[in-house]
C-alpha positions as CSV (number, residue, x, y, z in Angstrom):
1,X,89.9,-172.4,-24.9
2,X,92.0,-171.7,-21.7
3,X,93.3,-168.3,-21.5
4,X,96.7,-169.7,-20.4
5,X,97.2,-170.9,-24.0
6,X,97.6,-167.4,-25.1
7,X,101.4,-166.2,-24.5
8,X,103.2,-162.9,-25.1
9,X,106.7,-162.0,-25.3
10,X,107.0,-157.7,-25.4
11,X,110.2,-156.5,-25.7
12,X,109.6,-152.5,-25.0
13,X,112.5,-149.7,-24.8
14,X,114.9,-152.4,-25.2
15,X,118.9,-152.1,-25.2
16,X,119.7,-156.0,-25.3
17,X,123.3,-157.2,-25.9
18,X,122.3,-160.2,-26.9
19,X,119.3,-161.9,-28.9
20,X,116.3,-164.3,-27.1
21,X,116.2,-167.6,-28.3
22,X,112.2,-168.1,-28.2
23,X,110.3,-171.9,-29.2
24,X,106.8,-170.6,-31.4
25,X,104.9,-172.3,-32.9
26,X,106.5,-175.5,-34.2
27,X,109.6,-173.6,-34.2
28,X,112.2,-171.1,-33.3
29,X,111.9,-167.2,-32.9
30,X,115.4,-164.9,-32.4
31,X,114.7,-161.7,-31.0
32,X,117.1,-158.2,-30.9
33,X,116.4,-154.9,-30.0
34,X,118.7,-152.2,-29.7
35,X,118.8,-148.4,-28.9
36,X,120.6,-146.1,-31.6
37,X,124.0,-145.6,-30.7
38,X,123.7,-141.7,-31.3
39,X,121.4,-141.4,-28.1
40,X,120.8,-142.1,-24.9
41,X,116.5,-141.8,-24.4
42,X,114.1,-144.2,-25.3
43,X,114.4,-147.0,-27.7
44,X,111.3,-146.3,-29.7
45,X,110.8,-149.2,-31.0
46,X,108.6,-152.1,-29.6
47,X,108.2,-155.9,-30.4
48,X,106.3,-158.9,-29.7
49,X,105.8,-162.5,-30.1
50,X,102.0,-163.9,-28.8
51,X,101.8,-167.2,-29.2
52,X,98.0,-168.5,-29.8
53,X,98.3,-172.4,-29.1
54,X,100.5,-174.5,-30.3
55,X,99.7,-173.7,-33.8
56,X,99.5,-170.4,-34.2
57,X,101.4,-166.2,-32.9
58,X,102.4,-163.3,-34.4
59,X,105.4,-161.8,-34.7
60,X,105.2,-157.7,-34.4
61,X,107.6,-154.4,-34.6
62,X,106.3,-150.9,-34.1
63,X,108.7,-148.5,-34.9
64,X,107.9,-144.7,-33.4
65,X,108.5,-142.1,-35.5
66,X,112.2,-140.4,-35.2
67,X,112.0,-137.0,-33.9
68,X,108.0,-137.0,-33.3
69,X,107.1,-136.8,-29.4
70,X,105.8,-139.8,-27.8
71,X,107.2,-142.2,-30.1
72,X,107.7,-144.7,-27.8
73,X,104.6,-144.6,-26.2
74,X,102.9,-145.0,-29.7
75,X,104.8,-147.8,-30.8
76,X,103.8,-149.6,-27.5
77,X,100.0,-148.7,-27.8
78,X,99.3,-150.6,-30.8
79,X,101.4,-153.4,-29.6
80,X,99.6,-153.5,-26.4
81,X,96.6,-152.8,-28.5
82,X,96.9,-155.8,-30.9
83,X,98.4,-157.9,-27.9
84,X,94.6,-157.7,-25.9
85,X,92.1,-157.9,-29.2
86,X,93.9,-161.3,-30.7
87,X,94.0,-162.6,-27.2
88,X,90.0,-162.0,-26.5
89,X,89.6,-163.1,-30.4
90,X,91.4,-166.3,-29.8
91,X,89.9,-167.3,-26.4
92,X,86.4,-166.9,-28.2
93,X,87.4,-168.6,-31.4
94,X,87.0,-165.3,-33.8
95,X,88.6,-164.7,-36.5
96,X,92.2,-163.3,-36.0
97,X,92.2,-161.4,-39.2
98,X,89.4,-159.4,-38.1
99,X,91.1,-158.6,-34.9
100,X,93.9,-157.4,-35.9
101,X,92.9,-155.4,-38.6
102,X,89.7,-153.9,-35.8
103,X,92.9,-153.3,-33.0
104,X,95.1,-151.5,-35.8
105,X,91.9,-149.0,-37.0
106,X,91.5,-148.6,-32.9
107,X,94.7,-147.7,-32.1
108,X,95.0,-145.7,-34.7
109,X,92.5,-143.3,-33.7
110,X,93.6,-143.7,-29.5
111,X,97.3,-142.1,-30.9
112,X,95.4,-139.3,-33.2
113,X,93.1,-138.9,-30.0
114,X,96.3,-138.1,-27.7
115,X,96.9,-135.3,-30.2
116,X,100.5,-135.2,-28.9
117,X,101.7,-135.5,-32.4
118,X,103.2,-139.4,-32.0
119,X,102.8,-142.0,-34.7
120,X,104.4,-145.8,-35.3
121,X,105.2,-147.8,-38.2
122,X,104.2,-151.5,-38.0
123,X,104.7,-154.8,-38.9
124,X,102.9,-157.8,-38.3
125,X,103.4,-162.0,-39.0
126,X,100.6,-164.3,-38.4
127,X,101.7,-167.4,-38.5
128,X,99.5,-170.4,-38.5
129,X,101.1,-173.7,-38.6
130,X,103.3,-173.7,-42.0
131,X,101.5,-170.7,-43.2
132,X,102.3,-166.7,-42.9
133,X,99.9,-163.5,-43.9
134,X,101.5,-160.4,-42.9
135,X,100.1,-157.1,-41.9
136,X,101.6,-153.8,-42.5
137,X,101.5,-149.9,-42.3
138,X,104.5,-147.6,-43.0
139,X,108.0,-149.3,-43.6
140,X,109.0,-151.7,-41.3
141,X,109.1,-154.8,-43.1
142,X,108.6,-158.2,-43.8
143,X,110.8,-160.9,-46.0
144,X,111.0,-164.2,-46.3
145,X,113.9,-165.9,-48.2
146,X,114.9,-169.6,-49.0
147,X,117.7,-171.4,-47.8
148,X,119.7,-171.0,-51.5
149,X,119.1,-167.0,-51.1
150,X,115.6,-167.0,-53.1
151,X,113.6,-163.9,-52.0
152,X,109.9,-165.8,-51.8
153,X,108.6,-162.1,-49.8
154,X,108.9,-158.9,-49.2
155,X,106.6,-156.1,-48.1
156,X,106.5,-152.9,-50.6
157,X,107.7,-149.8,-47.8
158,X,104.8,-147.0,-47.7
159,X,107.1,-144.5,-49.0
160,X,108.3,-142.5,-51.9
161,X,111.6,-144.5,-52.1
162,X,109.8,-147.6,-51.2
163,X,107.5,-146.9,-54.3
164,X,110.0,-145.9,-56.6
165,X,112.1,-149.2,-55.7
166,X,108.7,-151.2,-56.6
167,X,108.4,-149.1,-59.5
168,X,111.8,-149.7,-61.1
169,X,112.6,-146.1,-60.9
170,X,115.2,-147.1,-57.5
171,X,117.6,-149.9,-57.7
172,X,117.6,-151.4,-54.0
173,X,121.7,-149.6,-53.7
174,X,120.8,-147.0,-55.2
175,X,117.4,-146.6,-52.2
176,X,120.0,-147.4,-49.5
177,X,121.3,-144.1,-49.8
178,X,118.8,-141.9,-50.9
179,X,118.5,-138.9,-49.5
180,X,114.7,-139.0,-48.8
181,X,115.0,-142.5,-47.5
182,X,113.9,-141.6,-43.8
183,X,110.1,-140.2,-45.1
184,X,107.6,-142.4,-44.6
185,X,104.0,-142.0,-46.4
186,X,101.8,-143.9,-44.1
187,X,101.8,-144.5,-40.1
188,X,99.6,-145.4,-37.6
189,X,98.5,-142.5,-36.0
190,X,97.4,-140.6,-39.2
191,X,93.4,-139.5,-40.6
192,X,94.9,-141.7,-44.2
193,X,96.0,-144.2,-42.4
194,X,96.1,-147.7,-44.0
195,X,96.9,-151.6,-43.9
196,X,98.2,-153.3,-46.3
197,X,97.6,-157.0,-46.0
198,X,99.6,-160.0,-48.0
199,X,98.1,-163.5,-49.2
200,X,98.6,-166.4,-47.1
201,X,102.7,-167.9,-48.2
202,X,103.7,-170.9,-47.2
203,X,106.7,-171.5,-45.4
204,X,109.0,-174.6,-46.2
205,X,111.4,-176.2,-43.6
206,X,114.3,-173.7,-44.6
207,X,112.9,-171.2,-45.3
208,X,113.5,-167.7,-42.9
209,X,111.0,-165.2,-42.1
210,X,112.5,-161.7,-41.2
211,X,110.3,-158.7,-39.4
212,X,112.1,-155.6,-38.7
213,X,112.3,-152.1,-38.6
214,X,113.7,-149.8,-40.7
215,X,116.9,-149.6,-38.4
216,X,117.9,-152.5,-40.4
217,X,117.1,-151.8,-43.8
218,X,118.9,-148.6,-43.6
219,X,121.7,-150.3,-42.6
220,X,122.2,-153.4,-44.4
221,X,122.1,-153.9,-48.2
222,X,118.9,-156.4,-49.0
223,X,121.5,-159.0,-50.8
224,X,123.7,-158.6,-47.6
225,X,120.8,-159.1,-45.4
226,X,119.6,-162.4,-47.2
227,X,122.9,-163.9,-47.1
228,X,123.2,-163.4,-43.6
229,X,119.8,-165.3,-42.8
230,X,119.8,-167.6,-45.4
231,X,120.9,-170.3,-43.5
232,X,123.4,-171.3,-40.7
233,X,122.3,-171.5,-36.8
234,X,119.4,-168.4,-36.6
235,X,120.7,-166.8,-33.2
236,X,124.3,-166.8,-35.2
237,X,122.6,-165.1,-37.8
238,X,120.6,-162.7,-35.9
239,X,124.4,-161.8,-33.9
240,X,126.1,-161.1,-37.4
241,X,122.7,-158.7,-38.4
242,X,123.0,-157.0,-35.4
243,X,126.7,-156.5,-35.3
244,X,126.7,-155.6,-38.7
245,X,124.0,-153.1,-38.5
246,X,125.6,-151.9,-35.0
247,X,129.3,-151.3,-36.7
248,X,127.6,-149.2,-39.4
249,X,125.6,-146.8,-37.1
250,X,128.6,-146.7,-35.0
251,X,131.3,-146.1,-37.3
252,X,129.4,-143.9,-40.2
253,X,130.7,-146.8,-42.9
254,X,128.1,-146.6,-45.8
255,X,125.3,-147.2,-46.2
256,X,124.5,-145.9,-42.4
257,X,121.6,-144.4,-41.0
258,X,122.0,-144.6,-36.8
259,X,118.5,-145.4,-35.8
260,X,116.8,-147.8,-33.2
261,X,117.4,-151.5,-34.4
262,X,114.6,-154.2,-33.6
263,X,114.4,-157.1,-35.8
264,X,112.8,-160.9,-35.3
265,X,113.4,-164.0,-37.2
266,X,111.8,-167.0,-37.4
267,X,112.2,-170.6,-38.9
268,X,109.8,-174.0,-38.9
269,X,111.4,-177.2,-37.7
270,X,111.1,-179.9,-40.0
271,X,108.5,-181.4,-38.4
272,X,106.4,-178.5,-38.3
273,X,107.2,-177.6,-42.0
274,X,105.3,-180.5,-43.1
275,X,102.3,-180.0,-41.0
276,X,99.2,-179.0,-43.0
């Protein structure tokens, strides 16, 4: 396979205004990423789209750590990481799922090997054709919901109050608000590290695919977030989740959490919906 078939999109220490509007992979991609309106260094968040072909990218958000040094610079890594192993992988004809999971356990020990004290959360989509596994360590998060609202997906957060909300012991309002909300159990860049990897879900024509960080979820009630995706123009949609989001941080209206705010989403055309 030609190397030019392999395309990447990295959106790195990003303060955009306004979302990119991206064709992938028999459809369309909406990308935002915003710094947290409480400061004024680094967005530490990083995304990407690589397209493989016609039929096949990933969508990915690394979240640094709040208030760890190097944040940034972590969350980049492993993108950058990920970015060069599924290129090689693809160019050869190996298997992506190998590569992805081999360029996660890698980066994770280049980050513990800077011994700086930086870590990232992470988030990954592979999409192949009209099918979807994700990929994920910490919580930044993956959903997918139906046109009518139906929640089809959604990655459990590696965290106590993403536990407890799996558990039953959380409601999803009452989690919004918790106090421990902002601890997270598992990053990239730690000796436990671990990936959690879903099933294969196949996505129908309306369905939406959200990857984000946890800048949204903080921000946004789950319900609120699905209406808002559900259906409708999806760069319309990815304005109205950023504004929201934005307004909140800004304004300290509840549930708010100011934080860096990096979110994709992504939905088949028809045509590529029914392709098998």
């Amino acid at each position: 396979m030609s190397e030019t078939t392999v395309n990447a999109n990295v959106y790195k220490d990003c303060n955009m205004a306004s979302s990119d509007v991206l064709d992938v992979c028999s459809g369309t991609a909406v990308v935002f990423s915003r710094r947290s309106p409480d400061k004024t260094s680094f967005n530490e968040d990083t995304a990407a789209i690589i397209r493989l072909g016609n039929d096949a990218a990933l969508l990915m958000v690394a979240d640094g750590v709040g208030g760890l040094p190097a944040g940034a610079r972590a969350s980049y890594l492993v993108i950058d990481i990920i970015h060069k192993a599924v290129k090689t992988a693809y160019n050869n004809g190996e298997d992506l799922r190998h590569a992805i999971l081999s360029a996660v356990e890698k980066a994770n020990e280049r980050i513990i090997s800077n011994a700086d004290g930086s870590a990232t959360t992470l988030a990954i989509a592979e999409i192949h054709k009209n099918r979807i596994r994700t990929y994920h360590v910490g919580d930044s998060m993956i959903m997918i919901t139906g046109q009518r609202g139906k929640l089809k997906m959604e990655t459990i957060s590696h965290s106590p109050v993403g536990y407890a909300v799996e558990a039953g012991v959380l409601s999803q309002e009452e989690a919004i608000i918790h106090d421990e909300r902002h601890i997270v159990s598992n990053v990239v860049g730690a000796q436990n590290m671990h990936i959690s990897m879903g099933i294969p879900t196949t996505l129908a024509a309306r369905d939406t695919l959200l990857v984000a960080s946890d800048g949204l979820f903080d921000n946004i009630h789950q319900n609120e977030i699905i209406e808002i995706i559900r259906k409708g123009n999806l760069e319309d949609c990815s304005n109205t989740l950023a504004a929201t989001a934005g307004k909140r941080m800004e304004d300290g209206v509840a549930p708010f959490k100011p934080d860096d705010l990096t979110f994709m989403l992504f939905r088949l055309s028809k045509a590529g919906a029914k392709r098998i």
